[in-house]
Every structure is written in structure tokens, then in C-alpha cells.
N, C-alpha and C positions, 0 to 999 in steps of 0.2 A: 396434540399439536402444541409447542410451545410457541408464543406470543412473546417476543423480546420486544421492548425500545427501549432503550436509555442511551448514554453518553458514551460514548465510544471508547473512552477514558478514564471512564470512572469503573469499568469493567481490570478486574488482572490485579488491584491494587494488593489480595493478599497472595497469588500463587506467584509473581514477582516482584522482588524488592528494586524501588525507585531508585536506578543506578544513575549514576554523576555523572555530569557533563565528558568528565573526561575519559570516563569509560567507557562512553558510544566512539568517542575521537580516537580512542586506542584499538577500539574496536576492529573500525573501520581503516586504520593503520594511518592517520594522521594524527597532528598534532595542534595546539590550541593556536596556532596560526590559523587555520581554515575556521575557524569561530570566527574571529577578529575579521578577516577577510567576508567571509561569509556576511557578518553583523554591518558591515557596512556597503557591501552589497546590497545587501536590503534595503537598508535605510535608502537610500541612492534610487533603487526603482518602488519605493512604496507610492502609493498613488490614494488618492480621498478617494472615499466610498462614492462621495456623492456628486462627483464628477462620472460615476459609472452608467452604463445602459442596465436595462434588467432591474432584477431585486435580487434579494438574498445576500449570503454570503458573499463577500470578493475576495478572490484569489490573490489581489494585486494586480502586477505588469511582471513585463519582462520575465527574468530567472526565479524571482517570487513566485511570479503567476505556475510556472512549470513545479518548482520545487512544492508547492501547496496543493498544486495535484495530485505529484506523488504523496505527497503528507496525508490526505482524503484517502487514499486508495489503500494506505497502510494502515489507518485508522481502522478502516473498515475490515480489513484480515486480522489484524489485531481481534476485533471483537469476536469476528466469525469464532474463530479458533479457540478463543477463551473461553466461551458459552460450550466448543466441542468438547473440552476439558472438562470443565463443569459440570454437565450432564452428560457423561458417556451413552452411545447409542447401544441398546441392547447387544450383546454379545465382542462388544469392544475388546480384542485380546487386550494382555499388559504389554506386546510390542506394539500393538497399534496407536494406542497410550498416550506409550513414551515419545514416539515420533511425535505426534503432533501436542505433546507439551514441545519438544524440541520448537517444532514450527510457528507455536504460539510465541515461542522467546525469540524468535527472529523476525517476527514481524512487531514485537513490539519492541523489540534493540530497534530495526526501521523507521517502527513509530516514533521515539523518542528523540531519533539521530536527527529527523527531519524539524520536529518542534524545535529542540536545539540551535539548529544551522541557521531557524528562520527566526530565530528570538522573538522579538516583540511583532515582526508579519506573518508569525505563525496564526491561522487561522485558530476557531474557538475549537473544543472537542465535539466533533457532529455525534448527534442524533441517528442512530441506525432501528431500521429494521427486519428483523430476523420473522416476523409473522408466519411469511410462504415458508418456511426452514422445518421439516420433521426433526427434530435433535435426538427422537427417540429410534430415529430407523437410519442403518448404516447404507442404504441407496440414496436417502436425500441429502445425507452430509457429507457422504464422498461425492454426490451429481456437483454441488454446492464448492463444496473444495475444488475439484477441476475447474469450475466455470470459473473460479477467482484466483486459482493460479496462472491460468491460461492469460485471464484476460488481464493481473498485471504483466505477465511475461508481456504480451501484446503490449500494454500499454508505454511500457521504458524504453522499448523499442523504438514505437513512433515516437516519442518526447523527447528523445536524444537533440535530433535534428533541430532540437528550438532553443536548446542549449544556447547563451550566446558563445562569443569566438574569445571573448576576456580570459587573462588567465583565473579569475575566479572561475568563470565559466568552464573552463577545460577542468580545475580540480572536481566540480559536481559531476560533471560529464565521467569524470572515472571513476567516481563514487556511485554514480546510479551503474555502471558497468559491474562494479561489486555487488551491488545488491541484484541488479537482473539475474546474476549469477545464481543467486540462491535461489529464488522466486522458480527458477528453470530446475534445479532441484526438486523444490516443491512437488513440483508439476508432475514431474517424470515419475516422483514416488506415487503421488495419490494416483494418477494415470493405470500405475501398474496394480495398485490395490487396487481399481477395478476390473482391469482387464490386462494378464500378465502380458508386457511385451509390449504393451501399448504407447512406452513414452515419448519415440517420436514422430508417433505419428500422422501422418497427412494431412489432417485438419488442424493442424499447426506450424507442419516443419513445411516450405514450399518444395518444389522439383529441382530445385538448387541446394536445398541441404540448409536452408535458413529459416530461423524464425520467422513466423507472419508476425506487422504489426498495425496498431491504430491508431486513428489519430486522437488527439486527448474529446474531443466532443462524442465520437464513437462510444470512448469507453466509459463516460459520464451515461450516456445515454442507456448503456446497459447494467450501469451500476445504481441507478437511482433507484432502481426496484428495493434495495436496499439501503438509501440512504432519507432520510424524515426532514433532513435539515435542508432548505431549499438555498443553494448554489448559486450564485451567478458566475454564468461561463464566459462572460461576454470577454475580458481581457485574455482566454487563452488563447494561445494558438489558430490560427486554424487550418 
């Protein structure tokens, strides 16, 4: 059984090279206007710590509090995946692999995009832990992989809606619709590496043919199992 904690950030440093600002922005198919915009956005809803309820960590307010969400959530895929890289689970093909090096660079192009956006209200690198995680057995890090693709799919979903209506607001708003996109990728592949056939199924897609989603406390509350650095949720959503 491998025992992880460390920085969520400090993981990935040699299997990918720390790409430029502008690189996440070209990425993402903008341009260093949504910086600028984005940077002063923030400034505008940063809020003192210690005006806060709770302890821990803050999120901020407003589209900070939401975007530092997602920022935590990618944090945390980031590492999963880097560590899956790292130590391959016994009998790991080399297409298995590659996939999830692929996976690991899209959740930390994600990670990056969001630190970026949020400049100086980007929250610190959290603390994860991987403890409960077999890394050496290909059932615990595929069960592991579903349950964190599923539940960021879930989580962009509900978070949309707290977006505000600003047009900064509408550019994130279609930038988390680009990233849900991949996250629902994710899902659909490791889904089927466990059970072919299985990527849309029931226990995620409703009787409408749509994603189920959470609200951001839901998916905090099933994600702490995993995270060491204690949060305060009090500013999000709810």
C-alpha cells in the first residue's frame, strides 16, 4: 500500500515542463485579454480571511470562490494521476500508459490554467492524500479514477450555475464548458476500461440523456477523503 502526502504541486515537476502563461490561454483558445480581465476580476471580489466563518483555507467570494474550487478539484486529479504515472499498477499495458500520461497533462494544463486566471487569489498548493489508494493494484486506481472523473464531471456541472452573469463571468462560464468536456472524456474512457460499454451509464447520465450534477459542498465533502489541507467552504456557493 503506498502512503502519499505531499503538495499537490510539487508533484509532475520532471515528467512536465512548466509551460507559460500563454500557453494555457492558447490552449484554451483565448487570448491574454481574459488574464487582464480575469486579474481584475479577482482583485474586485477578493475578500480578507479574517472577515471569514470557519478556518482553513479561503476560497474568496463571488467567481474566485467558484474558480478556486475548480482550481482544488484539479489540484487534486493532477496529483492522482501523476503518482498513476509514476508507479504503474502491476500489469499496466503501454496503451494504458500513454492514456493516462495524456490525462495527467490535461489535468495539469487545467491546473495551471486555473492558478493563472486566479493570479495572486489563487489559493496555496494543497496537501493531498493518496493513503486509502492501492497504486500497485489496477482495481484500486481504476475504482479511484472513476470516482474523480465522475465527480469532477458532477462537480462543473453544478458550479456553472454560480457563475455570475458579468461578461467576465460568461468567458469562465465557457471555459469550464471546455474543460467539462474533457473531464467527460475522462470518464467515458476509464469507465470502459473497467467495464466495456459502460460510459454512459445510469449512475451518471439521468432518463433525459443528461449529466447528473453537485453542488460544490457535496463534492467537497466526498473529496476531503483526499485532501490533508483543511478548506474553509463557508464563502461558496450553496
Amino acid at each position: 500500500m503506498h502512503i502519499i502526502k505531499h503538495s499537490s504541486q510539487e508533484e509532475g515537476k520532471e515528467v512536465m515542463p512548466k509551460l507559460q502563461r500563454r500557453n494555457f490561454l492558447k490552449y484554451l483558445g483565448m487570448g491574454s485579454a481574459f488574464v487582464t480581465a480575469a486579474t481584475i476580476a479577482a482583485s474586485c471580489n477578493k475578500k480578507d480571511d479574517n472577515n471569514m466563518g470557519g478556518s482553513g483555507v479561503s476560497l474568496g467570494s463571488g467567481d474566485v470562490a467558484v474558480l478556486n474550487y475548480a482550481y482544488a478539484l484539479e489540484q487534486l486529479e493532477a496529483a492522482f494521476y501523476t503518482q498513476v504515472v509514476l508507479t504503474p499498477y502491476a500489469g499496466m499495458s503501454d496503451t494504458e500508459l500513454d492514456f493516462f500520461k495524456d490525462i495527467r497533462n490535461h489535468e495539469m494544463g487545467h491546473r495551471e490554467f486555473f492558478k493563472t486566471a486566479l493570479s495572486t487569489n489563487a489559493i496555496a498548493g494543497l496537501e493531498v492524500d493518496f493513503s486509502s489508494i492501492d497504486f500497485t493494484k489496477r482495481a484500486s486506481v481504476l475504482a479511484t479514477a472513476k470516482a474523480f472523473e465522475d465527480l469532477g464531471v458532477s462537480a462543473y456541472n453544478g458550479a456553472g450555475q454560480y457563475i455570475s452573469s458579468s461578461s467576465t463571468g460568461l468567458v469562465y462560464l465557457g471555459l469550464a464548458g471546455k474543460i467539462v468536456s474533457v473531464e467527460a472524456r475522462h470518464a467515458a474512457y476509464i469507465r470502459d476500461l473497467i467495464e466495456p460499454g459502460s460510459f454512459a451509464a445510469g449512475d451518471v447520465i439521468d432518463a433525459n440523456g443528461l449529466d447528473k450534477s453537485r453542488t460544490p459542498i457535496d463534492v467537497f465533502n466526498i473529496a476531503k477523503t483526499y485532501i490533508k489541507t483543511r478548506i474553509n467552504t463557508n464563502t461558496l456557493p450553496k
